[in-house]
matplotlib code that plots the C-alpha trace (Angstrom):
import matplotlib.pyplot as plt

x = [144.2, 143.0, 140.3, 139.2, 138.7, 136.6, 134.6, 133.6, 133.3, 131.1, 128.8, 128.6, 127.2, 125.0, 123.1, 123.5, 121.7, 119.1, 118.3, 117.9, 115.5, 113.8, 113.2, 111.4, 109.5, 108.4, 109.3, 107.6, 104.9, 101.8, 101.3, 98.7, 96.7, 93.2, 90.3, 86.5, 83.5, 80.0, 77.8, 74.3, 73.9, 71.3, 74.0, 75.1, 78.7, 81.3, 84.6, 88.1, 90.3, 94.5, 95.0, 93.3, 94.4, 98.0, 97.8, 99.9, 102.6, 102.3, 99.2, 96.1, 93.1, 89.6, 86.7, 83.6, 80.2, 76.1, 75.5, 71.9, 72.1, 76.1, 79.1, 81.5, 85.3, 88.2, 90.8, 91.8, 93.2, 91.5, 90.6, 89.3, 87.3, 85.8, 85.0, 83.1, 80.8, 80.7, 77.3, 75.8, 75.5, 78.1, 80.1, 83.5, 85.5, 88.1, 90.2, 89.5, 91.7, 93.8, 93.9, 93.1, 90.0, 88.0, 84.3, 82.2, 80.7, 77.8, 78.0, 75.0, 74.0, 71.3, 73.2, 71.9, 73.4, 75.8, 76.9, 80.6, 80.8, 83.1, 84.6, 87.9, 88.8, 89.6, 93.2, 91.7, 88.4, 86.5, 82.9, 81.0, 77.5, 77.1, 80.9, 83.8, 87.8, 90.2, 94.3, 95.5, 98.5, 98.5, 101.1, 100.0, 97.2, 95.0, 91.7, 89.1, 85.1, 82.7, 79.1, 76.5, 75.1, 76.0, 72.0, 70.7, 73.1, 76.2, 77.9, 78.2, 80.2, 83.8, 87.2, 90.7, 93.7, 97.1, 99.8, 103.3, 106.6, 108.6, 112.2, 115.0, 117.9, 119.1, 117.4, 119.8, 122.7, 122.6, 121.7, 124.9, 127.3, 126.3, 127.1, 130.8, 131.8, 130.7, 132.7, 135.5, 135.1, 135.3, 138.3, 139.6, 138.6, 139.8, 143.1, 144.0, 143.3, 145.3, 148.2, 147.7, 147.7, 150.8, 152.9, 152.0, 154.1, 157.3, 160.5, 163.8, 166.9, 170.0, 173.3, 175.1, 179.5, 181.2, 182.5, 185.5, 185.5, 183.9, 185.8, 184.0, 185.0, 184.7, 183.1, 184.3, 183.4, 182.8, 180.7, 178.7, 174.7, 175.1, 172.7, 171.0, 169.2, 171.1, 170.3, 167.1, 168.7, 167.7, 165.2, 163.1, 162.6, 161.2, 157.8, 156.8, 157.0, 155.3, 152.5, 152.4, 152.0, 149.4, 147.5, 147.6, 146.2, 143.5, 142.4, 142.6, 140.6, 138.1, 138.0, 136.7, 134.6, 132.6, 132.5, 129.0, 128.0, 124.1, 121.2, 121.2, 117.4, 115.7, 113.3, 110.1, 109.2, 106.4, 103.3, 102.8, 99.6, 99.8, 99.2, 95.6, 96.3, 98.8, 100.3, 98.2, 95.4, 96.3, 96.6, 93.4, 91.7, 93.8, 92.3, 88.9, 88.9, 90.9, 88.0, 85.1, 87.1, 87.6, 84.3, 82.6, 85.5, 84.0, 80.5, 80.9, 78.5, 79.4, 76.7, 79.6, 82.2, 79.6, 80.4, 84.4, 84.6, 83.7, 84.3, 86.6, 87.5, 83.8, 82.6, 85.4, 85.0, 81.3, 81.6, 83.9, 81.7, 78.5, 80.9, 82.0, 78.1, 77.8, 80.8, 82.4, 85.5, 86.7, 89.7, 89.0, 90.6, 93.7, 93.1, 93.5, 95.6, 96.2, 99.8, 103.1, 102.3, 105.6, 105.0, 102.0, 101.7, 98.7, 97.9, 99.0, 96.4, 93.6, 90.6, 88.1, 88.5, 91.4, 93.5, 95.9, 97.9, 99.6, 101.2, 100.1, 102.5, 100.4, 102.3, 104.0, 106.3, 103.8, 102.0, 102.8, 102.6, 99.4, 98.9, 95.3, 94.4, 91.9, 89.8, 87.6, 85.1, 84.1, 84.8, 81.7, 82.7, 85.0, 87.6, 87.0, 89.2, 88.9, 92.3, 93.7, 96.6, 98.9, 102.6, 104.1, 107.4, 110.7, 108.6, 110.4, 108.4, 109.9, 111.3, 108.2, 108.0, 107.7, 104.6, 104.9, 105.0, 102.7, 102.4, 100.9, 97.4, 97.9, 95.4, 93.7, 94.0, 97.7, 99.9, 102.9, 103.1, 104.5, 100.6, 97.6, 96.6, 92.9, 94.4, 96.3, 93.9, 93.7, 97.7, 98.7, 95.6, 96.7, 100.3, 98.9, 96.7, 99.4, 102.8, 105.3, 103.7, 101.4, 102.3, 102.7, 105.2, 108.4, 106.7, 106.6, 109.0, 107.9, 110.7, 109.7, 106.1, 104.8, 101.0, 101.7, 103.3, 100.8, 97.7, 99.6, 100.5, 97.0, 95.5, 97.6, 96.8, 93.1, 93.2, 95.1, 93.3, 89.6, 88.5, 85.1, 84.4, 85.7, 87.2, 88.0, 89.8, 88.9, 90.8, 89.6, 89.0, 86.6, 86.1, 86.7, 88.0, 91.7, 93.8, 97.2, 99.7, 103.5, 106.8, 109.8, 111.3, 108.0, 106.8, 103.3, 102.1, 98.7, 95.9, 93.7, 91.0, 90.9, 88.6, 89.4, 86.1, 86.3, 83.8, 83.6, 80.8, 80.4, 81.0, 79.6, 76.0, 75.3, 78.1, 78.1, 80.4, 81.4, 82.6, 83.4, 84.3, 83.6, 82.3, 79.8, 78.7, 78.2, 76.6, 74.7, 75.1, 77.4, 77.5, 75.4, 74.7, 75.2, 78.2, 79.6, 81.0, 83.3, 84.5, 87.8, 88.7, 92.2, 93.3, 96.6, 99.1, 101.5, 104.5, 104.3, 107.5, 107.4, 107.3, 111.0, 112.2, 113.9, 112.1, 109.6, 106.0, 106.5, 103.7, 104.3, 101.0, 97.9, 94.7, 92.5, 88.8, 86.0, 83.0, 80.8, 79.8, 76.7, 75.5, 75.0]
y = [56.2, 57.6, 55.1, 55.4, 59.2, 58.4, 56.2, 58.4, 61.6, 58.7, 58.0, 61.6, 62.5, 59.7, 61.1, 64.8, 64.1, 61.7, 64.7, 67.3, 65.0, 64.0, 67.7, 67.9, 65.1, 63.4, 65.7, 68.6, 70.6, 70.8, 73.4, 75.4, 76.0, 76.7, 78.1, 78.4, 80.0, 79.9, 83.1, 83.0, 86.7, 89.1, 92.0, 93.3, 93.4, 91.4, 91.9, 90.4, 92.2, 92.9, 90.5, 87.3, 87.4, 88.1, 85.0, 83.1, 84.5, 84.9, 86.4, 84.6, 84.0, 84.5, 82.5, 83.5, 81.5, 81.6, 84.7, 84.9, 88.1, 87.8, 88.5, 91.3, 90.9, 94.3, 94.5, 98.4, 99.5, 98.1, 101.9, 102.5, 99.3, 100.4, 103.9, 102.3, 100.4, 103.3, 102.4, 99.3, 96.3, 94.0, 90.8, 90.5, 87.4, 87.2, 84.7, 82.7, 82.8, 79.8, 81.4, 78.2, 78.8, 82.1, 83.0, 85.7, 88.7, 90.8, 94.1, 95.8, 99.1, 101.7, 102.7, 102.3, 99.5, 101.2, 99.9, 99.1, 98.5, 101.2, 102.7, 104.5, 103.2, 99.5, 98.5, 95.6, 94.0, 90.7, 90.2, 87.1, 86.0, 83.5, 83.3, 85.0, 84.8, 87.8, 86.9, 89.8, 91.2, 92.0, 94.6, 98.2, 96.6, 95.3, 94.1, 92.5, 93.8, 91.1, 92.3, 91.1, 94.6, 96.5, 95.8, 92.3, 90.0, 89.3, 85.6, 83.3, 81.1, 82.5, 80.7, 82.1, 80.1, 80.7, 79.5, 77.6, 78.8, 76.1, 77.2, 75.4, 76.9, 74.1, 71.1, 73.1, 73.2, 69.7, 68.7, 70.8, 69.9, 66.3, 66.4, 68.0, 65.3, 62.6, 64.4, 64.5, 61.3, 59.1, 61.9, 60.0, 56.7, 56.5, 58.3, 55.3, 52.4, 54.0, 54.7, 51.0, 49.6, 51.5, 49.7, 46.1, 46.8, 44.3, 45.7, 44.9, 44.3, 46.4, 44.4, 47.3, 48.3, 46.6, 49.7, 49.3, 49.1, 52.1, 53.7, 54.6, 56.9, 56.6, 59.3, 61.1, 61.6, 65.4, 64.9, 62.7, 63.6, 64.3, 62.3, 62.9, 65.7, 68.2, 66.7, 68.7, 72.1, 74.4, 72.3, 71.7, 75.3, 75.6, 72.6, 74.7, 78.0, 76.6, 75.7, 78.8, 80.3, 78.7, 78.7, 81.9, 82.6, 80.5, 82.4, 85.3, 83.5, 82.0, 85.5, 87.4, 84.3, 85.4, 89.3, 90.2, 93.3, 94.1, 94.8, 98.4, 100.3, 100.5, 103.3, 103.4, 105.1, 107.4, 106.3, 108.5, 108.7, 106.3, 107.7, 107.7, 105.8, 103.4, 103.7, 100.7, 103.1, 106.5, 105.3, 103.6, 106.7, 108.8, 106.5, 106.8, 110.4, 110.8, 108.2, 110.7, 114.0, 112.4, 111.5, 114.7, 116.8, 114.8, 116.1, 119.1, 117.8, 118.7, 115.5, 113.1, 115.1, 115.3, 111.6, 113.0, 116.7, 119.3, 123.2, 125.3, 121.8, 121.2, 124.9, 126.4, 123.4, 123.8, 127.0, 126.1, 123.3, 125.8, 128.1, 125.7, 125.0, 128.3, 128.3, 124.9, 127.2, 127.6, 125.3, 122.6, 122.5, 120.5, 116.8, 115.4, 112.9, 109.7, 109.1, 109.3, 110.0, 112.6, 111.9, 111.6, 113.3, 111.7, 112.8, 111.1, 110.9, 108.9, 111.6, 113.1, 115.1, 113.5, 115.0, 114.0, 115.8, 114.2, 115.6, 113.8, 115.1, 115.3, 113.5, 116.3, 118.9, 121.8, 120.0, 121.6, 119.3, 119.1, 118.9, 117.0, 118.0, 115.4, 115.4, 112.7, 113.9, 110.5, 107.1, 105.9, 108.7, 109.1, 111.3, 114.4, 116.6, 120.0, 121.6, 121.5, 123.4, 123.8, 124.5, 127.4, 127.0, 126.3, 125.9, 124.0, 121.8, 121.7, 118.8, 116.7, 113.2, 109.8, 108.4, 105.7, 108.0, 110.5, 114.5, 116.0, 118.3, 121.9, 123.4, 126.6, 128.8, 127.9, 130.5, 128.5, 129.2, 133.0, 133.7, 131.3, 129.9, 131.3, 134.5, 134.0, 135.4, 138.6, 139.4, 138.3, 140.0, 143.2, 142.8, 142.4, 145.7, 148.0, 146.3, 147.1, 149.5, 146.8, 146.1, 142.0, 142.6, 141.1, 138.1, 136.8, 136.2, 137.5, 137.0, 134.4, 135.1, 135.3, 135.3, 138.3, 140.4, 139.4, 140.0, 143.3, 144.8, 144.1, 145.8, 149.2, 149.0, 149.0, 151.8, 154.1, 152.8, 153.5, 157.3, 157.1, 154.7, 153.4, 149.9, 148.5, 145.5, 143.0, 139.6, 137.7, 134.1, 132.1, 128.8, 128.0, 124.9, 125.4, 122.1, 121.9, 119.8, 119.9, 120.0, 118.4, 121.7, 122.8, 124.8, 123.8, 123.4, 125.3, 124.7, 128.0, 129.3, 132.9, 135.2, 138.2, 140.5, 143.6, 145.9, 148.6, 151.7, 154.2, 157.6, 159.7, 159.8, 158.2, 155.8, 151.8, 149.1, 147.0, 143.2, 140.8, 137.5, 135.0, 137.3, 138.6, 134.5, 134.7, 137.7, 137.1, 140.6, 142.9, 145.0, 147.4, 150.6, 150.7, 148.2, 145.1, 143.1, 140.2, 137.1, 135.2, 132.1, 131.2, 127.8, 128.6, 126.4, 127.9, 127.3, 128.8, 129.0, 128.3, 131.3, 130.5, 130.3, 132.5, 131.8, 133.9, 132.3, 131.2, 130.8, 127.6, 127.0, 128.7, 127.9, 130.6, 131.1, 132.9, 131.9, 134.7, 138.6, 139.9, 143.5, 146.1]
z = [101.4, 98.4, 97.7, 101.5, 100.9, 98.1, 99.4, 102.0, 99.7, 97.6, 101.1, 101.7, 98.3, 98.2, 101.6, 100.7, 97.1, 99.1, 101.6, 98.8, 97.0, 100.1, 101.1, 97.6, 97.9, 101.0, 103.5, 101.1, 103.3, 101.3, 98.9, 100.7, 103.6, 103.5, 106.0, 105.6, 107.2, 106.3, 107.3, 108.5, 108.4, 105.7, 106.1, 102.8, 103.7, 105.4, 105.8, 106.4, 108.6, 107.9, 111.2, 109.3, 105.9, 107.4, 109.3, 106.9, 104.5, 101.4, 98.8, 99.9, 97.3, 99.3, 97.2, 97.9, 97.0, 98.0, 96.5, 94.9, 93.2, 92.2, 94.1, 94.5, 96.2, 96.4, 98.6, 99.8, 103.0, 106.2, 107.5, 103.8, 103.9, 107.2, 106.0, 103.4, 105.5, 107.8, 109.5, 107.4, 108.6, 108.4, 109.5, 110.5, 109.8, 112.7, 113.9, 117.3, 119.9, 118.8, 115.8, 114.0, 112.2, 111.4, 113.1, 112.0, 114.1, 113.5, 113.2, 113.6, 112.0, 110.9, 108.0, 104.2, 101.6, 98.5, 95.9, 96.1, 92.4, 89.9, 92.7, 93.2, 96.8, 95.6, 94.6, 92.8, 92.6, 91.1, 90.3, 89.3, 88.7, 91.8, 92.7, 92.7, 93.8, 94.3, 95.0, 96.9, 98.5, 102.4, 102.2, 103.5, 106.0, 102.6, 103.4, 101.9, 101.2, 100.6, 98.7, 96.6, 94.9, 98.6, 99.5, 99.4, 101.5, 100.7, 100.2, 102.7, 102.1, 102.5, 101.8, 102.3, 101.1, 101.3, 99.6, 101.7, 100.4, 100.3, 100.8, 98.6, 99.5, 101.7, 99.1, 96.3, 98.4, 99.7, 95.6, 94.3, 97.2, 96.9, 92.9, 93.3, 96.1, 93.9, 91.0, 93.5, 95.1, 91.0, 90.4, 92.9, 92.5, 89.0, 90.0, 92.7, 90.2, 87.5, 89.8, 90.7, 87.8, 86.7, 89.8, 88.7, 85.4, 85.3, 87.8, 86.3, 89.1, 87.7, 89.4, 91.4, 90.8, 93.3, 96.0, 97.9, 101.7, 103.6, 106.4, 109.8, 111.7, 115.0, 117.4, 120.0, 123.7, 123.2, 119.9, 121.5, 123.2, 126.4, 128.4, 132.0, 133.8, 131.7, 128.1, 128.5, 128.5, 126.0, 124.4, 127.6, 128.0, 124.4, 124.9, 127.9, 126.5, 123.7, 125.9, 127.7, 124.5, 123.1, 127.1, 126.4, 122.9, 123.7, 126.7, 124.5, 122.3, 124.3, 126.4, 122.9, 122.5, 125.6, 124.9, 122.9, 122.4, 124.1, 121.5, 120.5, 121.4, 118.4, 118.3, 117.1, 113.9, 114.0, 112.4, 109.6, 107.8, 104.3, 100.6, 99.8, 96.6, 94.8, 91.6, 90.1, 91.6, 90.1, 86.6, 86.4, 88.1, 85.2, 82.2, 83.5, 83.6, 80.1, 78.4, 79.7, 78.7, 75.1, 75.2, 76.3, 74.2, 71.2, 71.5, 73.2, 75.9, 79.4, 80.7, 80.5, 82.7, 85.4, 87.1, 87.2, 87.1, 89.2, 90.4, 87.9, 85.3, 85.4, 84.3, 82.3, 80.3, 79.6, 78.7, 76.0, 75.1, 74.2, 72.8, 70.3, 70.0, 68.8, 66.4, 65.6, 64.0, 67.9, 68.8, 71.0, 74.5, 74.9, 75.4, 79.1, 78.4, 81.3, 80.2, 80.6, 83.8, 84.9, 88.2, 90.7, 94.3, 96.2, 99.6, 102.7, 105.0, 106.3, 106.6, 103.9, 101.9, 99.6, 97.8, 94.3, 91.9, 89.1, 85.9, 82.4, 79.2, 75.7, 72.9, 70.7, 70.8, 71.1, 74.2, 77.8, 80.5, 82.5, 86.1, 86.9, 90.5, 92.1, 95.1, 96.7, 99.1, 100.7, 100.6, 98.6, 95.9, 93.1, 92.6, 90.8, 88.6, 90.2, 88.3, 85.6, 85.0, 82.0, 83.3, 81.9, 79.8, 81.5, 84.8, 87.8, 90.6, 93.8, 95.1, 96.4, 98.4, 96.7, 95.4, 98.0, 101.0, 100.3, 101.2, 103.9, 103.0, 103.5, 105.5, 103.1, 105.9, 107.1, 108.3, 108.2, 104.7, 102.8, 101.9, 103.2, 100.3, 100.7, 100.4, 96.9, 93.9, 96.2, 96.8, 93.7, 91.7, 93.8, 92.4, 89.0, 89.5, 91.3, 89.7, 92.1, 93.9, 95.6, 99.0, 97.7, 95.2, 97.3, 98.1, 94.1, 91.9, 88.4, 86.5, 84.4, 85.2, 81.8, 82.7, 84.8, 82.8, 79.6, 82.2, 84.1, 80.2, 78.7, 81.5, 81.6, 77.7, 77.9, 80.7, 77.6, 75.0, 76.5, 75.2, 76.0, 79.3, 82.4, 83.2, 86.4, 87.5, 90.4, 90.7, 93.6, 95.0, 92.7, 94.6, 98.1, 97.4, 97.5, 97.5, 98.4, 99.4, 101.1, 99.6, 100.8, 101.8, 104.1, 101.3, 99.7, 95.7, 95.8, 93.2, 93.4, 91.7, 90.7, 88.8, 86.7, 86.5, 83.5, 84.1, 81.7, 81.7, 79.3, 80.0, 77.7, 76.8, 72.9, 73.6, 74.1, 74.8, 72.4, 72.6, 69.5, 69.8, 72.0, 74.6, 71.6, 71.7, 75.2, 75.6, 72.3, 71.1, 70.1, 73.1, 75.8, 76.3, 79.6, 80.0, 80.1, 82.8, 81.6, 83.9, 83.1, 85.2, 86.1, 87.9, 89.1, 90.8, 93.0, 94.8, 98.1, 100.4, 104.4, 106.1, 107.7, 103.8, 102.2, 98.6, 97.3, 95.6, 92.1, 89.5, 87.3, 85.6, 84.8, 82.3, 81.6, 80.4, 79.4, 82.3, 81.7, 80.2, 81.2, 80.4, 83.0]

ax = plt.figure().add_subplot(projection="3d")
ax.plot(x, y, z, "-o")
ax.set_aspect("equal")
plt.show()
């Protein structure tokens, strides 16, 4: 018995091992699958929508070739893609209807070529002199731009390839099952013949005592069966009960088998606007920018932060730079540094403006963290740094959404929130001018509000200290641009820009004001006789509450600078 088990354990290996090695081999699909169109079109751009290069699983590599003034492929979001063409020209490389090869349709248009090169919008990009080939993912509805230079024609001949993953699960199964039963099955084998062989060993016959007659008792009527209709008895009743039994766990059995529970209805998740950006994105966006600040921080030449700064970044940092012009013994600015990144908050949307904020942390001790706030203002521009705001000791951010998923803009003008954000530099200036007399004073917290008290106490000093003039205090909005962007908790983080204006007139006749410093630099003197009016810029970021919260608005960084004194 045992070597018939074997043999069929042997059998069953043998095919098992034959269909793993076949499912390799012969009955392998083919390692890709490949399309191609060729484009008889002078548009500068074509491109290929989510719907084809999703045709397939799997990261398809589009080739591209034909181009006579070199060739340009990125993949980015299909709406991104199509915001980039906007009105230009183009071809679209669809599938037909059997979805078995791909046809190109014209696009017509009226809009001007750009250059897609350099640009923020791509997740990743390939160039080449007459050809070029990008691998991409089709995750997050990628799709892919074809260009030349965004004005002469682009390539026409297109080629998408995908690769087959071939599944060995059921090859390594049908491999490693095959390999135990012929373990098992020669276990076997050489445990019959050994047994075998032990039995063919010599059997001696061992004469037996003689015994003495046996005695045999003979039975009796009563102990013997009782035979007929009533031999059944008891045991007769047990081979039907038995079967009644088991009749009825097996309609219990097959009724379960029958039961199935209906399909739960599955409801649909809202569609919620994607993150303008990925990761891969942010941190190449972040190295860019910290390459020019190096490189304008190095030679004090604001002409190399023009291509990625702008608003309050762009100007407080030029002032610095001809201040330092005008005495090199003036610390630099801290570096903007592109990593660690601590965490990055890009917008979720699909509209223009854009919006991110991410905070960078300086190597050192010393260093304070650094929130970079970024704005794009259309798809066939970079993003700018428009903020950027040290955070103030022992500051907390809120609780804000994933990287992945995105926050929501906040509109400048909201009134969902404590304060619109518009409306910031003026309540909290008016808190800094009146202290708790100011109408605004419940809706901050200031008790670890170390600008305000520094700001509120310099002011109230001046005021005593001045003999001989007059100072007023006006803290308003300095740029209209106010960026902001949700919380988890309905609340908002604000980027604003405000500005504190010093005026100061003298009030007796003879007398001037005075100013040493860096104002004296700006000003280039050492006062007026009539007054001075100095400008400080702030970009603050603040935490701002929902209206239905009980919270108040938190300060948790600030970076201030001189911007301008001017005599009266």
């Amino acid at each position: 018995m045992r070597l018939l088990i074997a043999a069929a354990m042997f059998v069953v290996s043998a095919v098992l091992v034959f269909l793993g090695l076949a499912q390799r081999t012969i009955w392998a699909p083919p390692v890709s699958v490949s399309m191609s169109v060729e484009v008889h079109s002078s548009s500068p751009f074509a491109v290929i929508p989510h719907a084809t290069l999703a045709l397939h699983p799997g990261t398809p590599t589009v080739k591209v070739s034909g181009a006579s003034s070199g060739a340009f492929l990125s993949s980015g979001r299909e709406s991104d893609v199509k915001a980039f063409v906007g009105s230009s020209p183009s071809v679209m490389l669809n599938l037909n209807e059997k979805k078995n090869s791909i046809e190109s349709t014209q696009v017509f248009g009226s809009g001007a070529g750009f250059s897609p090169l350099g640009l923020d919008l791509w997740r990743d990009l390939s160039t080449g002199s007459a050809s070029a080939s990008l691998t991409t993912t089709t995750s997050q509805d990628a799709a892919v731009l074809i260009a030349s230079d965004g004005y002469k024609a682009a390539p026409n001949r297109v080629e998408i390839t995908w690769p087959i993953l071939h599944d060995l699960t059921l090859s390594n199964l049908a491999l490693i099952l095959g390999t135990v039963l012929f373990v098992v099955a020669l276990v076997l084998w050489i445990w019959h013949f050994g047994e075998r062989r032990r039995k063919r060993g010599p059997r001696r016959r061992i004469p037996k005592a003689p015994t003495g007659p046996k005695y045999k008792a003979k039975r009796k009527a009563r102990f013997a069966p009782a035979r007929g209709r009533r031999a059944a008895g008891r045991n007769a009743l047990l081979i039907p009960a038995a079967l009644t039994t088991v009749a009825l766990l097996s309609g219990c059995s097959i009724g379960q088998s029958r039961v199935t529970q209906s399909a739960s209805p599955t409801v649909k998740a809202a569609e919620v606007a994607p993150p303008v950006v990925t990761a891969i994105q942010v941190n190449r966006i972040l190295g860019q920018i910290a390459a020019a600040a190096k490189q304008a921080d190095e030679s004090n030449n604001k002409k190399f932060l023009s291509p990625r700064f702008a608003g309050p970044a762009l100007s407080l940092r030029a002032v610095h730079y001809f201040l330092r012009s005008k005495d090199p013994k003036i610390a630099a600015l801290p570096a903007i540094v592109d990593k660690p990144v601590a965490f990055s908050l890009p917008a979720a949307t699909t509209a223009w403006p854009r919006s991110i904020m991410a905070v960078t942390d300086e190597v050192g001790e010393s260093a304070l963290p650094q929130l970079i706030v970024l704005q794009q203002k259309s798809p066939r521009e970079n993003y700018q740094v428009w903020y950027t705001v040290r955070l103030m000791p022992g500051a907390k951010i809120p609780a804000v959404p994933a990287a992945d998923t995105g926050a929501i803009p906040v509109d400048a003008k909201s009134l969902f929130l404590k304060v619109p954000p518009l409306s910031l530099p003026a309540t909290y200036g008016d808190l800094i001018n009146k202290g708790d007399s100011s109408l605004s004073a419940q809706l901050f917290d200031i008790s670890n509000d170390e600008f305000y008290k520094q700001v509120s106490s310099s002011q109230i000093a001046q005021v005593s200290n001045l003999k001989n003039g007059k100072i007023s205090f006006t803290h308003k909005l300095g740029d209209p641009n106010v960026i902001g962007l949700s919380t988890s908790q309905a609340g908002a983080l604000v980027a604003v820009y405000m500005t504190d204006t010093y005026l100061i007139r003298p009030t007796k006749v003879g007398t001037a004001v005075g100013v040493s410093g860096q104002e004296a630099l700006i000003l280039g003197a050492n006062g007026s006789t009539k007054g001075v009016r100095s400008i400080y810029g702030n970009m603050l970021l603040f935490f701002v509450p929902a209206l239905s919260e009980s919270g108040k608005i938190r300060l948790i960084g600030v970076t201030q600078g001189l911007v301008s004194v001017r005599g009266l």
